[in-house]
Biopython code that builds the backbone (N, CA, C, O; Angstrom):
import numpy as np
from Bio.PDB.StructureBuilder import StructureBuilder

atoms = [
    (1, "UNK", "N", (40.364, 54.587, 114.160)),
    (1, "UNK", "CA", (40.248, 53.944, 112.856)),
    (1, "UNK", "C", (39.046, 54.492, 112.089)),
    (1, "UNK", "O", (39.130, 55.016, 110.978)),
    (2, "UNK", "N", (37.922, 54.323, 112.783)),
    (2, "UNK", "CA", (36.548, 55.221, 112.356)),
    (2, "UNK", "C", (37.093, 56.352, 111.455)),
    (2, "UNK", "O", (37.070, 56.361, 110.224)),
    (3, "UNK", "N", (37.553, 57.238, 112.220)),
    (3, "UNK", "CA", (38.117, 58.461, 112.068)),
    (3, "UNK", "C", (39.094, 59.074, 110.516)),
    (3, "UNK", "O", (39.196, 60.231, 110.106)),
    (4, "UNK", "N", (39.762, 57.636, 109.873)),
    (4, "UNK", "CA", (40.496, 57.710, 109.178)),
    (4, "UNK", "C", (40.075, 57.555, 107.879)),
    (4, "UNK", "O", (40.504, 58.205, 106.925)),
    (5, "UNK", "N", (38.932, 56.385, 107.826)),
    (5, "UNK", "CA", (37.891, 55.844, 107.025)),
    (5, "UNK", "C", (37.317, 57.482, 106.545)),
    (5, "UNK", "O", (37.683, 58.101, 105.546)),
    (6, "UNK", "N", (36.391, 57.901, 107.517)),
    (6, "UNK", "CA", (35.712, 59.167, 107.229)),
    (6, "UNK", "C", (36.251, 60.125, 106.582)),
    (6, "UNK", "O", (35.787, 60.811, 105.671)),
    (7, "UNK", "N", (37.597, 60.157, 107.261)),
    (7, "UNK", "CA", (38.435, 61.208, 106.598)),
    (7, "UNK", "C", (38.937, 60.960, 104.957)),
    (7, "UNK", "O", (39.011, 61.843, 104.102)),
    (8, "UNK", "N", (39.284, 59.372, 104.760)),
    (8, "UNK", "CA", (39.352, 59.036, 103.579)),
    (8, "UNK", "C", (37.833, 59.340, 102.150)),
    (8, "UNK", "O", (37.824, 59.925, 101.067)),
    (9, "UNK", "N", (36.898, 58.667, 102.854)),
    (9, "UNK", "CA", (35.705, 58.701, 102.109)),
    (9, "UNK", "C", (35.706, 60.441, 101.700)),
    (9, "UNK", "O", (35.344, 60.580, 100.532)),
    (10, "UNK", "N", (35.911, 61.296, 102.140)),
    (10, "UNK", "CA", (35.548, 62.851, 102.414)),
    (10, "UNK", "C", (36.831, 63.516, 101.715)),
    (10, "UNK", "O", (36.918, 64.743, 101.777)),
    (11, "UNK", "N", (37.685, 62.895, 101.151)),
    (11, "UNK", "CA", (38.886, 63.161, 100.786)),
    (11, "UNK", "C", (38.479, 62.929, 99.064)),
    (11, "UNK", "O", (38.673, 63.611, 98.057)),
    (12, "UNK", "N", (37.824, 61.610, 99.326)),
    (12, "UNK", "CA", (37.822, 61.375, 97.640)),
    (12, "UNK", "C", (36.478, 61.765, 97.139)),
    (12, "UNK", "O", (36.296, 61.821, 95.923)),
    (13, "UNK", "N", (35.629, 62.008, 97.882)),
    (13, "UNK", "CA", (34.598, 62.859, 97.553)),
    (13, "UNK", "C", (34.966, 64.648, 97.060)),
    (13, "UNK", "O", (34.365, 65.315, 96.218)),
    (14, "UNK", "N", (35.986, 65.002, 97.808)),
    (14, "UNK", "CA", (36.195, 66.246, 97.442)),
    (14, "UNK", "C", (36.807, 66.275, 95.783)),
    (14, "UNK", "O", (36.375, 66.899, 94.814)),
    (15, "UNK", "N", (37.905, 65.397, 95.892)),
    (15, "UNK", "CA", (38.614, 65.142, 94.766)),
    (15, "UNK", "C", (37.488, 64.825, 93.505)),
    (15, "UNK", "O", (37.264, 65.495, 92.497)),
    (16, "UNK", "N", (37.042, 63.896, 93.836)),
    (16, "UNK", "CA", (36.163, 63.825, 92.984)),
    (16, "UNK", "C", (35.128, 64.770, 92.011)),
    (16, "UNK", "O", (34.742, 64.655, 90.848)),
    (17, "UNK", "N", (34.935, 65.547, 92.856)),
    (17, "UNK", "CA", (34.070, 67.290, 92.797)),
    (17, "UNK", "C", (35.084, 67.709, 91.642)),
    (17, "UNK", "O", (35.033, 67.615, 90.416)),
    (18, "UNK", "N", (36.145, 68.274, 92.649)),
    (18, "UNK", "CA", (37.381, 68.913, 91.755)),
    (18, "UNK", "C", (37.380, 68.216, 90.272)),
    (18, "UNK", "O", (37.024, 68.924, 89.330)),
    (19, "UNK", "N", (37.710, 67.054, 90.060)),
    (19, "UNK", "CA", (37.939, 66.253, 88.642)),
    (19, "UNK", "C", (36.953, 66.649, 87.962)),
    (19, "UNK", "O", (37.241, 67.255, 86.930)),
    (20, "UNK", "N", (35.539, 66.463, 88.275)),
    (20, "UNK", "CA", (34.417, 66.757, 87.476)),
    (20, "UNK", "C", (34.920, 68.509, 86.900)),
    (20, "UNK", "O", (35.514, 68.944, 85.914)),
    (21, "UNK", "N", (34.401, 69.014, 87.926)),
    (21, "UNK", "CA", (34.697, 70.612, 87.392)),
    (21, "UNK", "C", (35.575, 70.454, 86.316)),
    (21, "UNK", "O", (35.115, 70.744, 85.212)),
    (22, "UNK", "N", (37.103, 69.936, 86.395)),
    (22, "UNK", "CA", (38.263, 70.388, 85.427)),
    (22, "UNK", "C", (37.682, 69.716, 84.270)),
    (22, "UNK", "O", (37.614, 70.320, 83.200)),
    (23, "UNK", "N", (37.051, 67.936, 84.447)),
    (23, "UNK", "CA", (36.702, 67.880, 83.163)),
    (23, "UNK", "C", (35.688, 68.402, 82.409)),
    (23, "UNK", "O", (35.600, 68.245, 81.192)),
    (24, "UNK", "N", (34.827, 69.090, 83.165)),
    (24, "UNK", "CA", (33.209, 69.463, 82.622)),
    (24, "UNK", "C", (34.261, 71.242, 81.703)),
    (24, "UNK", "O", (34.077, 71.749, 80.596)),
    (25, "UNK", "N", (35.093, 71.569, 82.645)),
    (25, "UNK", "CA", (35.822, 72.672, 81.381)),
    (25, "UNK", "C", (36.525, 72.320, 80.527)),
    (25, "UNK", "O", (37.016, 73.258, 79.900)),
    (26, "UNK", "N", (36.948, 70.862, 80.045)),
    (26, "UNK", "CA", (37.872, 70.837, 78.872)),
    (26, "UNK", "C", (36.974, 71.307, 77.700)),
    (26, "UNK", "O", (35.835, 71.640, 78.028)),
    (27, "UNK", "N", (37.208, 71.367, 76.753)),
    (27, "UNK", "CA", (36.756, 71.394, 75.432)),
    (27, "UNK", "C", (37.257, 70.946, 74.202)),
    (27, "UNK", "O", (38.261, 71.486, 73.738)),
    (28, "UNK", "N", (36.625, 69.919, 73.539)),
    (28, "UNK", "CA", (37.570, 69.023, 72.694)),
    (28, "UNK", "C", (37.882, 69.416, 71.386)),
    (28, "UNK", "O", (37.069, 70.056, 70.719)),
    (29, "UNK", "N", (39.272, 69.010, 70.843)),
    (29, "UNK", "CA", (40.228, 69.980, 70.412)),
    (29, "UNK", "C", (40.194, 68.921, 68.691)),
    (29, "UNK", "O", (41.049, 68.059, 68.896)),
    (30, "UNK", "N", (39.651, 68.699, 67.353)),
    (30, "UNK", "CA", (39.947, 68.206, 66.814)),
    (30, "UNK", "C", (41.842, 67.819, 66.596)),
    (30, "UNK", "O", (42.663, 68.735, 66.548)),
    (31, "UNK", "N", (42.123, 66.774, 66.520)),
    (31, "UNK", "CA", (43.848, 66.172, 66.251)),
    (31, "UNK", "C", (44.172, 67.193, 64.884)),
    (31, "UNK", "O", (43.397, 67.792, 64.139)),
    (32, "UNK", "N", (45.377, 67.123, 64.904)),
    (32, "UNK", "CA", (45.987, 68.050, 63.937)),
    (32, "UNK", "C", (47.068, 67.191, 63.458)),
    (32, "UNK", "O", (47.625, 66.620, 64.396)),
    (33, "UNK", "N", (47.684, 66.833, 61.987)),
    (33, "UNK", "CA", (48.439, 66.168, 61.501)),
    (33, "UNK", "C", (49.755, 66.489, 61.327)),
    (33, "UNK", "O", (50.607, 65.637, 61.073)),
    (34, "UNK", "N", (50.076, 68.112, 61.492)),
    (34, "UNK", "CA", (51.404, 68.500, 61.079)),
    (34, "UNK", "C", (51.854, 70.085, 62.217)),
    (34, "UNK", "O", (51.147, 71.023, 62.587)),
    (35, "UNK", "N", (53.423, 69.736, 62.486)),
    (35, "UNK", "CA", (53.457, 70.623, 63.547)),
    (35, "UNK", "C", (53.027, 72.551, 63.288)),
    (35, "UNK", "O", (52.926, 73.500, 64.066)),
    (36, "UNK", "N", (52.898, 72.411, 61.999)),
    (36, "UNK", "CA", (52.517, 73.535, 61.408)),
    (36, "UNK", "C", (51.390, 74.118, 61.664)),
    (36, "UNK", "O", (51.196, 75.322, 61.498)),
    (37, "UNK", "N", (50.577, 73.324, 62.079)),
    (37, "UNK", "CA", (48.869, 73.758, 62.792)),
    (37, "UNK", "C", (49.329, 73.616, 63.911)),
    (37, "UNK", "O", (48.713, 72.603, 64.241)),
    (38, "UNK", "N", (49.969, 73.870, 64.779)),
    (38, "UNK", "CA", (49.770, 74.159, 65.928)),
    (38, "UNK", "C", (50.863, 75.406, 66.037)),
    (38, "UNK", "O", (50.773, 75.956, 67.135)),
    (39, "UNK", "N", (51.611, 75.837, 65.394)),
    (39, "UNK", "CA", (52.534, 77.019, 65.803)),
    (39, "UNK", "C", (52.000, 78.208, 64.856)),
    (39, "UNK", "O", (51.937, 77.727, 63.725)),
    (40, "UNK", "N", (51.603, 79.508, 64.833)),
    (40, "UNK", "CA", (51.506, 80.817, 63.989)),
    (40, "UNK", "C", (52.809, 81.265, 63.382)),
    (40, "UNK", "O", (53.862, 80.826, 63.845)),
    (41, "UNK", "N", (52.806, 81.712, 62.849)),
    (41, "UNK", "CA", (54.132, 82.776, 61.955)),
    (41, "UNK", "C", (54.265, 83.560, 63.026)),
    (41, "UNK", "O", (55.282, 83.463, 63.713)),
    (42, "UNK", "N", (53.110, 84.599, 63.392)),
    (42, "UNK", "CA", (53.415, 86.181, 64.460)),
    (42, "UNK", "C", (53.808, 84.851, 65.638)),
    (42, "UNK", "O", (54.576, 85.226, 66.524)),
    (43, "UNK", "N", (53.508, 83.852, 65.697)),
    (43, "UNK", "CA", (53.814, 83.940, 67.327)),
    (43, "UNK", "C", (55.348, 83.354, 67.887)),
    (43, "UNK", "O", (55.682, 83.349, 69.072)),
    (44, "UNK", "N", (55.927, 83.018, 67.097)),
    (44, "UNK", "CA", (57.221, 82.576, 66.997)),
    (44, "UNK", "C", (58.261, 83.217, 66.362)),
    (44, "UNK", "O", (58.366, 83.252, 65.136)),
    (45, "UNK", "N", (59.106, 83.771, 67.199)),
    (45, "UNK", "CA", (60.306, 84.948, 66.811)),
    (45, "UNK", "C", (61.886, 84.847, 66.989)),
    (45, "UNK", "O", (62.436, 85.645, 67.748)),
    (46, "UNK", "N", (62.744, 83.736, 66.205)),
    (46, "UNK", "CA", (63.294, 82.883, 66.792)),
    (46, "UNK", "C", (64.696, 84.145, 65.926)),
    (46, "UNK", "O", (64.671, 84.529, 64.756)),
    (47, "UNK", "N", (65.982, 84.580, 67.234)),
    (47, "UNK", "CA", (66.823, 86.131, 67.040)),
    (47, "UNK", "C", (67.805, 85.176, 66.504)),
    (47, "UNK", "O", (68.407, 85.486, 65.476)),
    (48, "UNK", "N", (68.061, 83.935, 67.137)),
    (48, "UNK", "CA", (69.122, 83.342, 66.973)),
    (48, "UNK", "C", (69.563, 81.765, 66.612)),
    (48, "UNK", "O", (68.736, 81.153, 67.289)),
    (49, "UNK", "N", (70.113, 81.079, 66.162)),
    (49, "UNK", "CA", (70.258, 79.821, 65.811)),
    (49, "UNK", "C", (71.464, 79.042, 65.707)),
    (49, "UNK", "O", (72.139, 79.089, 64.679)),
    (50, "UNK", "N", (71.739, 78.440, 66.538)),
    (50, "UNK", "CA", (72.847, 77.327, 66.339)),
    (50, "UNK", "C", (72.874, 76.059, 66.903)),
    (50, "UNK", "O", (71.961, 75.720, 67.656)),
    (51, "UNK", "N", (73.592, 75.477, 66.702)),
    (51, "UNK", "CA", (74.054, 74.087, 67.104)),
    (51, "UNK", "C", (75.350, 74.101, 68.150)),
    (51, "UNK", "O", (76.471, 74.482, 67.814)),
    (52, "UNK", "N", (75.037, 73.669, 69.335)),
    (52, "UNK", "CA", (76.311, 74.140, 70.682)),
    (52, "UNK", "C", (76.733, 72.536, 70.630)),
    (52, "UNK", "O", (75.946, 71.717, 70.155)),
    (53, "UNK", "N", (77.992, 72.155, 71.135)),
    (53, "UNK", "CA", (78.353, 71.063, 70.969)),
    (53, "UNK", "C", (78.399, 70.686, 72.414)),
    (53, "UNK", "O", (79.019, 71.448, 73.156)),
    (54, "UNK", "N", (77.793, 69.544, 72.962)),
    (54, "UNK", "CA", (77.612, 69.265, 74.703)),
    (54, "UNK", "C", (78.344, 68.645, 75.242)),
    (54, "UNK", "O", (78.936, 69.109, 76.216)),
    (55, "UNK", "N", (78.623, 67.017, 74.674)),
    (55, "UNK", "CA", (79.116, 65.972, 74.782)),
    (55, "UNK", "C", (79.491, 65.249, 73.876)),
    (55, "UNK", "O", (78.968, 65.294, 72.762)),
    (56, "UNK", "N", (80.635, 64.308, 74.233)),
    (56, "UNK", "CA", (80.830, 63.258, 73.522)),
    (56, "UNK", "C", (81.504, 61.926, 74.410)),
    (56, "UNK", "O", (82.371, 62.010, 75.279)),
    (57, "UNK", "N", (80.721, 60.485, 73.832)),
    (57, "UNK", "CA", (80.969, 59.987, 74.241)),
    (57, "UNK", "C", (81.649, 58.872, 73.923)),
    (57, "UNK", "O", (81.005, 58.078, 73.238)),
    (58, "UNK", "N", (82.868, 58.526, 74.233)),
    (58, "UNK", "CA", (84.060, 57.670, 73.939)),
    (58, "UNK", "C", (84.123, 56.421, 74.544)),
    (58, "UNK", "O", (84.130, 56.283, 75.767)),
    (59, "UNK", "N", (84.183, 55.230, 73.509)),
    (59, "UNK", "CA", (84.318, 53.966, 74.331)),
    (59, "UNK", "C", (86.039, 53.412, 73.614)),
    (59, "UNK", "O", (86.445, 53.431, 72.452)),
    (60, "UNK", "N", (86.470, 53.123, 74.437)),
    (60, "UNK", "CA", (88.178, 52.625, 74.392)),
    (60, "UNK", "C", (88.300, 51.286, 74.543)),
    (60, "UNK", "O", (87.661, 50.759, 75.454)),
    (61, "UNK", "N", (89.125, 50.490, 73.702)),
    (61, "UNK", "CA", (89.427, 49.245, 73.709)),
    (61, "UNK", "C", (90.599, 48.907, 73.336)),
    (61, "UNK", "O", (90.879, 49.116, 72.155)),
    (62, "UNK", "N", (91.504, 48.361, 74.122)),
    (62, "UNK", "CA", (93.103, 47.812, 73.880)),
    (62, "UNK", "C", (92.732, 46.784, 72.929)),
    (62, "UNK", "O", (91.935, 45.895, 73.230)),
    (63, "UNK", "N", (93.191, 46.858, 71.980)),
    (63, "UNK", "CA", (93.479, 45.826, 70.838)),
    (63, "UNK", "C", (95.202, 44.885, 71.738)),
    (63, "UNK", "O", (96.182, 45.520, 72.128)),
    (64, "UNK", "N", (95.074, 43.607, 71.812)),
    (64, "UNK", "CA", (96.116, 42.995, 72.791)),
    (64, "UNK", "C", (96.826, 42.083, 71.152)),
    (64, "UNK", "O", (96.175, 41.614, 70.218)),
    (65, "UNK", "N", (98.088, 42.110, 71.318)),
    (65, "UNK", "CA", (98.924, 41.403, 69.993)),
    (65, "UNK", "C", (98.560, 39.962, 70.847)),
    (65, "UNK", "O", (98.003, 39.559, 71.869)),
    (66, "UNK", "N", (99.337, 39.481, 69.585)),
    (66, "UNK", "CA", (99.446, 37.903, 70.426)),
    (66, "UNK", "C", (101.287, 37.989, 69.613)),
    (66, "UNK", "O", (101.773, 38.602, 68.662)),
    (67, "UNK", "N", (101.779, 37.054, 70.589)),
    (67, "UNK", "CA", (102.870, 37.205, 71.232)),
    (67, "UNK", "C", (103.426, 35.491, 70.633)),
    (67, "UNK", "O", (104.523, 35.045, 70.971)),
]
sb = StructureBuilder()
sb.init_structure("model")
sb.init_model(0)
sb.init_chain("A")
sb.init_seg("    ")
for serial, (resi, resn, name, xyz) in enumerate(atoms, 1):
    if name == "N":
        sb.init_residue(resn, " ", resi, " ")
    sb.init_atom(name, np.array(xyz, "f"), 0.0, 1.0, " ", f" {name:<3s}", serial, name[0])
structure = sb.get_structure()
């Protein structure tokens, strides 16, 4: 049991390390309002365009007379 504890404590200590590092490299990114700031003209090269048809989905109902 000792054994598992230690191993736990030493587990989230490592993790912990790791997290710091990744967050100490983010770098914060002002928000942007429109999808237009985030895509370039050169970097998007789009050969082809359509609309493919996938599915459709049908719900059926007997209309019953009365008699």
């Amino acid at each position: 049991m000792e054994h598992i504890v230690i191993g736990l404590i030493l587990a989230l200590i490592v993790a912990g390390i790791i997290v710091a590092v990744m967050v100490a490299q983010m770098k914060p990114v002002a928000q942007k309002h429109e999808a237009s700031d985030y895509v370039k003209d050169e970097d998007v090269k789009i050969l082809d365009s359509r609309d493919e048809y996938v599915r459709t989905d049908v719900s059926r109902r007997k209309i019953e007379k009365k008699d």
